[in-house]
C-alpha positions in Angstrom: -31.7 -34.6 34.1 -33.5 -31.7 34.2 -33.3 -28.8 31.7 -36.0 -26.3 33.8 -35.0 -25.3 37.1 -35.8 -23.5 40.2 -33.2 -21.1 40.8 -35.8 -18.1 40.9 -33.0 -15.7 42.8 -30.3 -16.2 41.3 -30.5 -13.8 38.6 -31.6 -10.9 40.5 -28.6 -11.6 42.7 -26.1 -11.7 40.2 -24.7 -7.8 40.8 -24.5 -8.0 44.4 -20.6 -7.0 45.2 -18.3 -9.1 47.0 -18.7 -9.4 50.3 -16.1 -9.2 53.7 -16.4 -9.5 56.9 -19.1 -7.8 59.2 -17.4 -5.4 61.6 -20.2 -6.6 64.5 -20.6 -10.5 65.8 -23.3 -11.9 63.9 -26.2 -13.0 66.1 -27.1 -16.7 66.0 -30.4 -17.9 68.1 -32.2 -20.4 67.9 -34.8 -21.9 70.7 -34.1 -24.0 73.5 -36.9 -26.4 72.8 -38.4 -27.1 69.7 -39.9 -24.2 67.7 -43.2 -23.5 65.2 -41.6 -23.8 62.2 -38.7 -26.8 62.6 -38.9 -29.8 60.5 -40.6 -33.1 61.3 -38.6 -35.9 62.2 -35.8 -36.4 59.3 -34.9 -39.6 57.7 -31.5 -40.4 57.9 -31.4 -42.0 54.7 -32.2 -38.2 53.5 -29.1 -37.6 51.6 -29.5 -40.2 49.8 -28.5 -40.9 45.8 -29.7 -41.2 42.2 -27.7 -43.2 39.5 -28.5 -43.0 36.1 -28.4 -46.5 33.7 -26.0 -45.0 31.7 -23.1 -44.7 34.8 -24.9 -47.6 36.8 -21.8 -50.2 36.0 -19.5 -47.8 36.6 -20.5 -47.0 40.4 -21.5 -50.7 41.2 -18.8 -53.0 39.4 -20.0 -56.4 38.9 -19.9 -59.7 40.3 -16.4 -60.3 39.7 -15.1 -56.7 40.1 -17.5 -55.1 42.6 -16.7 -51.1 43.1 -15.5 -51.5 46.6 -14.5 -47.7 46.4 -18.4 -46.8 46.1 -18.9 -49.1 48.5 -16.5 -48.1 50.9 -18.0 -44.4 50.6 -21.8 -45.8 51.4 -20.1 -47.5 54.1 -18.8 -44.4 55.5 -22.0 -42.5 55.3 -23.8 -45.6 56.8 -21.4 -45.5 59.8 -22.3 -42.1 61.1 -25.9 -42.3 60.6 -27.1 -45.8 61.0 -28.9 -45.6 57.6 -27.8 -47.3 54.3 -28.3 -44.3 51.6 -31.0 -44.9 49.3 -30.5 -45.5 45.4 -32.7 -44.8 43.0 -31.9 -45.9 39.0 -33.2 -43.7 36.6 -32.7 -40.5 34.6 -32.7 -39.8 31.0 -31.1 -42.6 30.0 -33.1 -45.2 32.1 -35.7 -43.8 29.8 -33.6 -45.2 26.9 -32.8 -48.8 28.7 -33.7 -52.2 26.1 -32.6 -54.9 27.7 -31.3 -58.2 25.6 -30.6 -61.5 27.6 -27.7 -62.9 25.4 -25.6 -59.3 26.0 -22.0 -60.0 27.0 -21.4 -57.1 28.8 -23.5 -55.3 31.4 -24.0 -52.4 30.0 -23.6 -50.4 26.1 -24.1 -47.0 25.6 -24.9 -45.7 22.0 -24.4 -41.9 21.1 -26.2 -40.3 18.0 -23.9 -37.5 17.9 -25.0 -35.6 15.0 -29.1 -35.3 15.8 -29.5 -35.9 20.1 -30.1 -33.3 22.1 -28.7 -34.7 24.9 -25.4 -35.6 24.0 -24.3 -32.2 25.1 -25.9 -33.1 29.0 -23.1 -36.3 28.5 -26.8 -38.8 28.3 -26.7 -41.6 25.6 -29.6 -42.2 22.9 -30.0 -45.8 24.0 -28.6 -47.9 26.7 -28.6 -51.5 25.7 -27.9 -53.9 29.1 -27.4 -57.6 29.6 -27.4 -60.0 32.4 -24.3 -58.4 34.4 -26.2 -55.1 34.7 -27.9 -56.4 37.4 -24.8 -57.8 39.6 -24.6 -54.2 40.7 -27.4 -54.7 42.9 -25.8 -56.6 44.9 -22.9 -54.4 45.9 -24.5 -52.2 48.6 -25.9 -54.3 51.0 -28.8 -53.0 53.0 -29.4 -50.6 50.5 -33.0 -50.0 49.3 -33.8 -48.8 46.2 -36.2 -47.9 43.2 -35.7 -48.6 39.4 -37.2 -46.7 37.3 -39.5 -48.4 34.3 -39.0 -47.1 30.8 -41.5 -45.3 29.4 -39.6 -43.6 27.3 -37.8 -44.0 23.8 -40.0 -47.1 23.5 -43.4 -46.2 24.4 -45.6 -47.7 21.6 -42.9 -49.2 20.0 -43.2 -53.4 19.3 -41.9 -55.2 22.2 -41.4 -51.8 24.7 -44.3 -52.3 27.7 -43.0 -56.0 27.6 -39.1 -55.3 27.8 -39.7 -52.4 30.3 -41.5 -55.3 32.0 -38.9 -58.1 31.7 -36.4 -55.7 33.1 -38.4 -54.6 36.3 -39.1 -58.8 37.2 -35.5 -58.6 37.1 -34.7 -55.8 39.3 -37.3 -57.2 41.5 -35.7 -60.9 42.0 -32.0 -59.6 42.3 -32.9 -56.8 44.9 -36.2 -58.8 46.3 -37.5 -57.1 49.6 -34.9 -53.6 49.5 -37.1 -52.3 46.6 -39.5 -49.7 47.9 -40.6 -48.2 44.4 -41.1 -48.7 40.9 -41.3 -45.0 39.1 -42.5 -45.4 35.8 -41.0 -43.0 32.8 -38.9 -39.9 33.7 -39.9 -36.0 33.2 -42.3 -36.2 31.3 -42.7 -32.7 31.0 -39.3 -33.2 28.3 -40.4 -35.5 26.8 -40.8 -33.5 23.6 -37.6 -31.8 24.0 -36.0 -35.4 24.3 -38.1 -37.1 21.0 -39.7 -39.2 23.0 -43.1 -37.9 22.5 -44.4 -35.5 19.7 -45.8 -31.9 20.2 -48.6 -31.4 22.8 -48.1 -33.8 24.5 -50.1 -33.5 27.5 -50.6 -34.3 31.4 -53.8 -35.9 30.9 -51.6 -38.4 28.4 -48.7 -38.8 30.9 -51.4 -39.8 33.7 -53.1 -42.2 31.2 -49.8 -43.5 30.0 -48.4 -44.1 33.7 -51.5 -45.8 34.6 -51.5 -48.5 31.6 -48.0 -49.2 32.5 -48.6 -49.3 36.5 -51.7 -51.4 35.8 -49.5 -54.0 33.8 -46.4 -54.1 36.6 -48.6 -54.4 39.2 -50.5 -57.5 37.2 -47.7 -59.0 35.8 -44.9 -58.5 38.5 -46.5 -57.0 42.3 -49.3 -59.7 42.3 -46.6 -62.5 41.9 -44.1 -61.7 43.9 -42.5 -63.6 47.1 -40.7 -60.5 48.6 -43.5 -58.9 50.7 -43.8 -55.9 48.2 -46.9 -53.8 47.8 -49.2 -55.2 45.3 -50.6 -51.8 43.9 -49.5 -48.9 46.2 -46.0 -49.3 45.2 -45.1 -46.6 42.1 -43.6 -43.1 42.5 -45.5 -40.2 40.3 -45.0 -37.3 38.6 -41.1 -36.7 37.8 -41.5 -33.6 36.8 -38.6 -31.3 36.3 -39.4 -28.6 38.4 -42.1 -26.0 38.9 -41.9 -23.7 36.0 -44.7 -25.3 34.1 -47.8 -25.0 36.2 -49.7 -27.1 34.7 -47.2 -30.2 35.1 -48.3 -30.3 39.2 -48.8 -32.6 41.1 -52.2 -30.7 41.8 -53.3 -31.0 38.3 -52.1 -34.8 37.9 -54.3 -35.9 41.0 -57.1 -33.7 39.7 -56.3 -35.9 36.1 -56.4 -39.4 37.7 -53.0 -40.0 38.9 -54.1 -42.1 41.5 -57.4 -43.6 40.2 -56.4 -46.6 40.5 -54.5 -46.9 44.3 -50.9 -47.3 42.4 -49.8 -43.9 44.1 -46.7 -44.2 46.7 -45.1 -41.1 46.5 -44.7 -38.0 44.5 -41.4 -36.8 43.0 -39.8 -33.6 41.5 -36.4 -32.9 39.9 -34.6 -30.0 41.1 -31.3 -28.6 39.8 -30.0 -25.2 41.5 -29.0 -23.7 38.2 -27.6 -24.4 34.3 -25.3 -23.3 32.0 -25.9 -19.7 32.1 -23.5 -16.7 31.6 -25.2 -14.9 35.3 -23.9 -18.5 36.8 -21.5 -17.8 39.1 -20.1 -19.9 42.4 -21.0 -16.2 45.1 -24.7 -15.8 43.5 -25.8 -18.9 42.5 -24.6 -21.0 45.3 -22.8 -19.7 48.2 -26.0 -17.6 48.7 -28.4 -18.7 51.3 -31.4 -16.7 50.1 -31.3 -18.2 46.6 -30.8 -21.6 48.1 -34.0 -21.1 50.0 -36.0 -19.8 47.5 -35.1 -22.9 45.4 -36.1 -25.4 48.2 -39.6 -23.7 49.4 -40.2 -23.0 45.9 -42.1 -26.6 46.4 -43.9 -25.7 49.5 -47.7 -26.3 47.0 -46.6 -29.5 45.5 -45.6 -30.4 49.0 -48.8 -30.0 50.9 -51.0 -31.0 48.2 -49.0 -34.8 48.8 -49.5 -34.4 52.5 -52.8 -34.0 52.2 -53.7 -36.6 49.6 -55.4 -39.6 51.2 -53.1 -41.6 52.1 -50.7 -39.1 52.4 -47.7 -39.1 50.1 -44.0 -38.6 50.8 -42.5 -36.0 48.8 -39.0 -36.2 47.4 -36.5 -34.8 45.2 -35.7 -37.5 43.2 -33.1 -36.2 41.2 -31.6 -33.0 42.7 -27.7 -31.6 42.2 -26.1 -28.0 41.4 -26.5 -27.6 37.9 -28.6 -29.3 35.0 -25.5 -28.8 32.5 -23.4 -31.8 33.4 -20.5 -31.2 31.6 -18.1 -28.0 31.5 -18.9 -26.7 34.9 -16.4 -28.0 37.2 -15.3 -24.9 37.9 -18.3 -24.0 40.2 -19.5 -27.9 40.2 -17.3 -29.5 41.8 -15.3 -27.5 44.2 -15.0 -26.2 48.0 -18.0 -23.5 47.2 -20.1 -26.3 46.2 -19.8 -28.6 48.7 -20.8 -25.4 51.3 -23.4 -24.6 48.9 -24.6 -28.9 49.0 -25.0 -28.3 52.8 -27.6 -25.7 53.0 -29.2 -27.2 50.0 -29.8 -30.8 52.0 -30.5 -28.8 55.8 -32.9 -26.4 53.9 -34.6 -29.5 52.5 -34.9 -31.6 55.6 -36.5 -28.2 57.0 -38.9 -27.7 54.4 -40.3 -31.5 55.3 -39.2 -33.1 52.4 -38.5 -37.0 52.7 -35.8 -37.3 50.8 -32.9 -35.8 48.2 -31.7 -38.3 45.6 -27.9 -36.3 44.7 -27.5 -37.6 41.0 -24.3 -39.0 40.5 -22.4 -39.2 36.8 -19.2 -40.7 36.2 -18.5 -37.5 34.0 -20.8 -34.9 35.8 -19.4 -32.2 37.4 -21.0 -32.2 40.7 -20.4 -35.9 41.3 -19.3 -36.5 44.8 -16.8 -39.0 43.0 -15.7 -40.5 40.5 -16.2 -44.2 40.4 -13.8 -45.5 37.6 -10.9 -44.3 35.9 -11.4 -41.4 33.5 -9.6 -39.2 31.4 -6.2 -40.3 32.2 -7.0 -40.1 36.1 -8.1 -42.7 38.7 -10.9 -42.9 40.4 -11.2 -40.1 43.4 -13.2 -38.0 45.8 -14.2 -34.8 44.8 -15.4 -32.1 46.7 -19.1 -32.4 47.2 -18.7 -35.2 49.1 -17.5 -33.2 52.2 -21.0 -31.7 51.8 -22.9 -35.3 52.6 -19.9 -35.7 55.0 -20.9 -33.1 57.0 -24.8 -33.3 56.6 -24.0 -37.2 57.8 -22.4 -36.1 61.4 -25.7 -33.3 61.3 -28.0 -36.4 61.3 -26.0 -38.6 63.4 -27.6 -41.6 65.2 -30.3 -39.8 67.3 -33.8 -41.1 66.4 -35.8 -38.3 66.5 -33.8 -35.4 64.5 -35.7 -31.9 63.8 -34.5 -29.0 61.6 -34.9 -25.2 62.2 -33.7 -22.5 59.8 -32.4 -19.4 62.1 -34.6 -16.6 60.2 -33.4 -12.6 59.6 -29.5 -13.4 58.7 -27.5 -12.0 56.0 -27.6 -13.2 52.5 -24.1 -15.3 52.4 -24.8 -16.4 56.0 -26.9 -19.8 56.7 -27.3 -21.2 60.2 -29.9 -23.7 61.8 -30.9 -25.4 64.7 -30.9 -28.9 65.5 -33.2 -30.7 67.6 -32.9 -34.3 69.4 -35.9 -35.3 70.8 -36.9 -31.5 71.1 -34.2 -29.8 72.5 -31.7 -27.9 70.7 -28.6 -30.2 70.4 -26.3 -28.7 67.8 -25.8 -25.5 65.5 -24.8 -25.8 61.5 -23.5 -22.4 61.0 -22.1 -21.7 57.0 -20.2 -18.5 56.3 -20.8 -18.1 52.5 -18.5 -15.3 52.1 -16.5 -16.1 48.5 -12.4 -16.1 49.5 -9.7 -17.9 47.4 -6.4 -18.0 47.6 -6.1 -15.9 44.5 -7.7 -12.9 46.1 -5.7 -9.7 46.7 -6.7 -9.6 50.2 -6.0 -12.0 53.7 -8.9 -13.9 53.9 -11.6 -12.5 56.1 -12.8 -13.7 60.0 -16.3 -13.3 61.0 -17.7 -13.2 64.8 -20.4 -15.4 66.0 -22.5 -15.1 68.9 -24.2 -18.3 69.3 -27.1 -18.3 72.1 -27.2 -21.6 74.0 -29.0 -22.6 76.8 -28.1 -21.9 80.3 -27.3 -25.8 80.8 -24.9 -26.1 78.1 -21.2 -24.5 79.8 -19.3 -25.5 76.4 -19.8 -26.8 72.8 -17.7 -28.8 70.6 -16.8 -27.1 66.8 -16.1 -29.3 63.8 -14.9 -27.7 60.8 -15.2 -27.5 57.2 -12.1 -26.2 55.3 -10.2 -25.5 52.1 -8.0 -23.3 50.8 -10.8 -21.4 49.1 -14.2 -21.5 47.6 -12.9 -22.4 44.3 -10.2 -25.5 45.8 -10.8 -28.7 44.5 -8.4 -30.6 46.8 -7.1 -30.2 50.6 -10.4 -30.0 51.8 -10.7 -31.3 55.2 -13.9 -32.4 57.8 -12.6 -32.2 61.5 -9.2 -32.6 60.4 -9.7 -35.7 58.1 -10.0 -36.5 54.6 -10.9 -39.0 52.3 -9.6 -40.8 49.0 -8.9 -43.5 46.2 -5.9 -45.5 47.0 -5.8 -49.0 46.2 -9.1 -49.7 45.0 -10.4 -48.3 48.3 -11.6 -45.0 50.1 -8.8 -44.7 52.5 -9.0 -42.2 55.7 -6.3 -39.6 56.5 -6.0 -38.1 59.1 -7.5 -37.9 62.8 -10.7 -36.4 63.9 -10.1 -33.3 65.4 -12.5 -30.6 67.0 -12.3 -27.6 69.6 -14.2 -26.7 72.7 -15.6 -22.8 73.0 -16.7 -22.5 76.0 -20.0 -20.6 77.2 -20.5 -17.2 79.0 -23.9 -16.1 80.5 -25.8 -18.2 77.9 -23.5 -17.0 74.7 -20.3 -18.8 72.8 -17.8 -16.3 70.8 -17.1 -17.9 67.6 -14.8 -17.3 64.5 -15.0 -18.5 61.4 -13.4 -17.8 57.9 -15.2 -16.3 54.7 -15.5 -19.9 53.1 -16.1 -21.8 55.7 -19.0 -24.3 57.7 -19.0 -25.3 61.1 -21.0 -27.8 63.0 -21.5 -26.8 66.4 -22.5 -29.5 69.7 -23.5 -28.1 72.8 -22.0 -30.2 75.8 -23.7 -30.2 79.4 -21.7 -28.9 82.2 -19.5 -32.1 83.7 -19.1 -33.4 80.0 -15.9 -33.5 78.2 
């Protein structure tokens, strides 16, 4: 969870009138072959997730109920990209984790209600787990993951480093050679906020702290272990919650030690689009490509100061989603709008060279791609974000060597980019973030394309993203299918569907809807 943000355009946005359709085609172009400014190679583990120890049980199951519905949806994302999404475990409440060997159950969450801060982001003041916790790592197999130590609510306290310790050997011998990080504590620039540490608190503190704790994993549980794991390099640094406090950089925590001692894998932020604010709306604050942007490349710094750290260091957003105000905010969390929005928020990062998004997921947070168990009176089901990953799935597909381009110089609710297999343009992601719902007093809108492609290509297939409207929460649809709960399992509906457009003099004439995202495949002549 993270209460400071990046959405640096938002609120200068916020009076910009409603937009329709532009009476001229809109001009897409992007290179034939690979251009200055595209992407590296992306992961295709990229869109990959972040469960926090509070919801952990809920998403995994246990040995004798595993969640086959979670399992079925990683199985789904898995089968178009040939890459198991990540997990990482931690969060606010992995902060709060003590664990106790004689628990029944896997997992109790306790709630101060009348003094926590953080009851109002839905986060528990302690999450006491047991034995069973740890069957969840076994329900998504092939899955690597990190856990996250906590360094938290029990820092100093009798028995913390060793419990935090106990835990991790844990984690270690139930997921064995899938672990690829340990991260130790969680936003530490909160951790006053959260009463986990008392006023001025520092960086140089947090550096010493993450060392002590790195030093003892890697003494106590790296140098022992049978899986192959990294006996030092192996920690993920920083945490941070975003850039608005300059001085919590990854810049200034390498110039304080960080990596003194060679524990340094990776460097992480926490990004959240936008919170609880009354300028928050589903046009401005999301369906709006140049605030999207702003809030990605806002980390351009922290991400070449980890490139260029020797050895250099992956960058990811370890916990990223919509909005840092979990609860309440369905309305613009969890709906068509925001599944559009999740698009160009995981294409813009892949472009920006980041290695990886980590979506939070919460059984009760609003921007959840699903929810796992039964709540409130309904079952478990797919909500709309999920389309979002969908989609960004059948971007990466199975190609090895996939590279990102952002088409530059479009309009502000428009997002299109290029995408590159082995250097040559292969398929458009074009977004129309025009705001249209069934509820407004006008037909809904069609805007022209113009596509550039190269002479070689006579045709290209269209997939399509629809719904009813930006604010639609079901009937949403990815070429013609759709997914849900039914049964204990995600269950298909629905056959793929797609249309061919084809190509005059270099150029394909395309429509689509205000609300709307199309992924666009260019076909070689003599290809159907």
């Amino acid at each position: 969870m993270a209460l400071v943000f990046g959405s640096v355009l938002a609120v200068a946005l916020c009076c910009t009138p409603a937009a329709q359709a532009f009476s001229e085609p809109i001009k897409i172009t992007s290179p034939e072959k690979l251009p200055v400014g595209a992407s590296w190679v992306v992961p295709h583990d990229f869109a990959s997730f972040s469960f926090p120890a509070h919801f952990f049980v809920d998403y995994t199951g246990n040995s004798t109920h595993p969640n086959l519905f979670s399992r079925d949806i990683f199985d789904l994302l898995y089968s178009k990209t040939g890459s198991h999404p990540f997990i990482r475990v931690g969060g606010t409440s992995t902060d709060r984790v003590w664990y106790n060997a004689s628990q029944e159950i896997g997992a109790y969450n306790w709630w101060n209600t009348t003094e926590s801060f953080t009851t109002q982001y839905g986060i528990p003041d302690m999450v006491y787990i047991g034995p069973g916790f740890f069957d969840g790592f076994h329900n998504f197999p092939g899955t690597h993951w990190s856990w996250q130590l906590n360094m938290g609510n029990t820092f100093g306290k009798k028995g913390g480093l060793e419990n935090a310790l106990e835990v991790a050997k844990i984690v270690v011998d139930n997921v064995k050679d899938k672990l690829e990080s340990f991260e130790v504590g969680n936003e530490p620039d909160l951790m006053v906020r959260f009463g986990h540490r008392s006023e001025g608190y520092s960086l140089k503190e947090y550096v010493s702290e993450w060392n002590e704790y790195a030093t003892e994993a890697s003494k106590h549980i790296l140098r022992r272990n049978k899986y192959g794991l990294a006996k030092k390099r192996f920690f993920q640094g920083l945490l941070v919650a975003g850039t608005k406090e300059p001085e919590w950089s990854i810049e200034e925590a390498l110039q304080d030690g960080l990596d003194q001692n060679d524990f340094l894998k990776s460097v992480s932020y926490h990004q959240y689009a936008a919170r609880n604010e009354p300028w928050v709306r589903l046009q401005n604050s999301y369906m709006n490509h140049t605030a999207n942007a702003a809030n990605v490349t806002q980390y351009k710094n922290a991400i070449e100061a980890s490139h260029e750290h020797s050895p250099k260091l992956p960058f990811v957003l370890g916990e990223t989603n919509s909005n840092s105000y979990n609860l309440n905010m369905s309305q613009i969390e969890g709906v068509f709008g925001s599944a559009l929005w999740l698009i160009d928020h995981l294409l813009m990062g892949m472009a920006t060279n980041i290695t990886r998004y980590n979506l939070i997921q919460g059984t009760t947070f609003g921007y959840s791609g699903w929810v796992p168990v039964a709540q409130d009176g309904r079952e478990p089901h797919v909500r709309a974000p999920l389309y979002g990953q969908i989609f960004a799935a059948d971007v990466l597909g199975h190609h090895s060597k996939v590279q990102v381009y952002p088409v530059p110089q479009l309009p502000w609710n428009v997002s299109s980019y290029g995408i590159y297999e082995s250097g040559r343009l292969a398929k458009y992601v074009v977004i129309n973030f025009d705001e249209w719902n069934s509820t407004t007093r006008y037909e809904r809108p069609v805007q022209q394309f113009n596509l550039q492609v190269p002479l070689w290509a006579d045709k290209v297939e269209v997939q399509r993203l629809t719904g009813s409207g930006a604010s639609a929460d079901e009937g949403i649809q990815w070429a013609g299918q759709s997914w849900n709960y039914t049964d204990g399992r995600l269950v298909e509906k629905g056959s793929k569907h797609w249309e061919l457009y084809a190509a005059k003099k270099g150029v394909v004439e395309l429509d689509l809807k205000s609300s709307e995202a199309v992924l666009v495949t260019l076909k070689p002549a003599g290809c159907k």
